[in-house]
N, C-alpha and C positions, 0 to 999 in steps of 0.2 A: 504494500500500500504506500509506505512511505517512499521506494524508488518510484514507483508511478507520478507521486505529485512533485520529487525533484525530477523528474523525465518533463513532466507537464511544463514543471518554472523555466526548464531551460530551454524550453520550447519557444517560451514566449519570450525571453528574455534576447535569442536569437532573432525570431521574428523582428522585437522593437526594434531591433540594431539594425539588421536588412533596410527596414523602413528608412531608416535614419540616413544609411547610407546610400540609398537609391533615390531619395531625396536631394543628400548634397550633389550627386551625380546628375540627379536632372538639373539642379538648378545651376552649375557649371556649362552645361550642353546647351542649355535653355535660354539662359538669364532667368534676370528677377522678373520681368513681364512675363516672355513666353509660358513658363513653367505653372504658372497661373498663382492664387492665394495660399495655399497649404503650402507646397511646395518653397515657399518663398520663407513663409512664415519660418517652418520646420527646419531649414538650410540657415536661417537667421540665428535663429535660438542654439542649435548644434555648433555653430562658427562662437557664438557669442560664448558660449558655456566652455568650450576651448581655449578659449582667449583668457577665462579667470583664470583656469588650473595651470599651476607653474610645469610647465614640463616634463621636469623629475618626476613628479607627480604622474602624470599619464602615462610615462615610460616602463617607470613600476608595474603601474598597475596592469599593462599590456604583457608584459612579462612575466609576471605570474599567473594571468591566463594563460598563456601559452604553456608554461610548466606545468600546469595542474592541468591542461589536455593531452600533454603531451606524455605523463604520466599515465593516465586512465588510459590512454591507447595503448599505452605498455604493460598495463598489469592484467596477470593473468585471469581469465574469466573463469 
């Protein structure tokens, strides 16, 4: 039960992020008109919230995702 609903979170947690970055990719492709309101919005907010976190900061934390996947793909089932 309880892998099921961390199977479900990281589902969705993947999905946000998709979203997130098929976003900034459209609005790169697009621009801020083309790409329409959401788009714009969503590409705004994502850039902006980038802009607070130092660095270090996001460096980290990309890197320990990567380790804690990269672990799970390596342990045995």
């Amino acid at each position: 039960m309880i892998d099921k609903i961390r199977n479900y979170g990281w589902l969705a947690v993947e999905a946000a992020f998709l979203i997130v970055v098929f976003c900034l990719l459209m609005n790169i492709i697009l621009g801020d008109e083309g790409g329409g309101e959401y788009i714009a919005m969503v590409a705004s907010n994502a850039i902006h919230a980038m802009q607070e976190i130092p660095p270090g900061i996001v460096v980290g934390v990309v890197l320990i995702l990567v380790l804690y996947r990269f672990l799970e793909y390596r342990r045995p089932k």
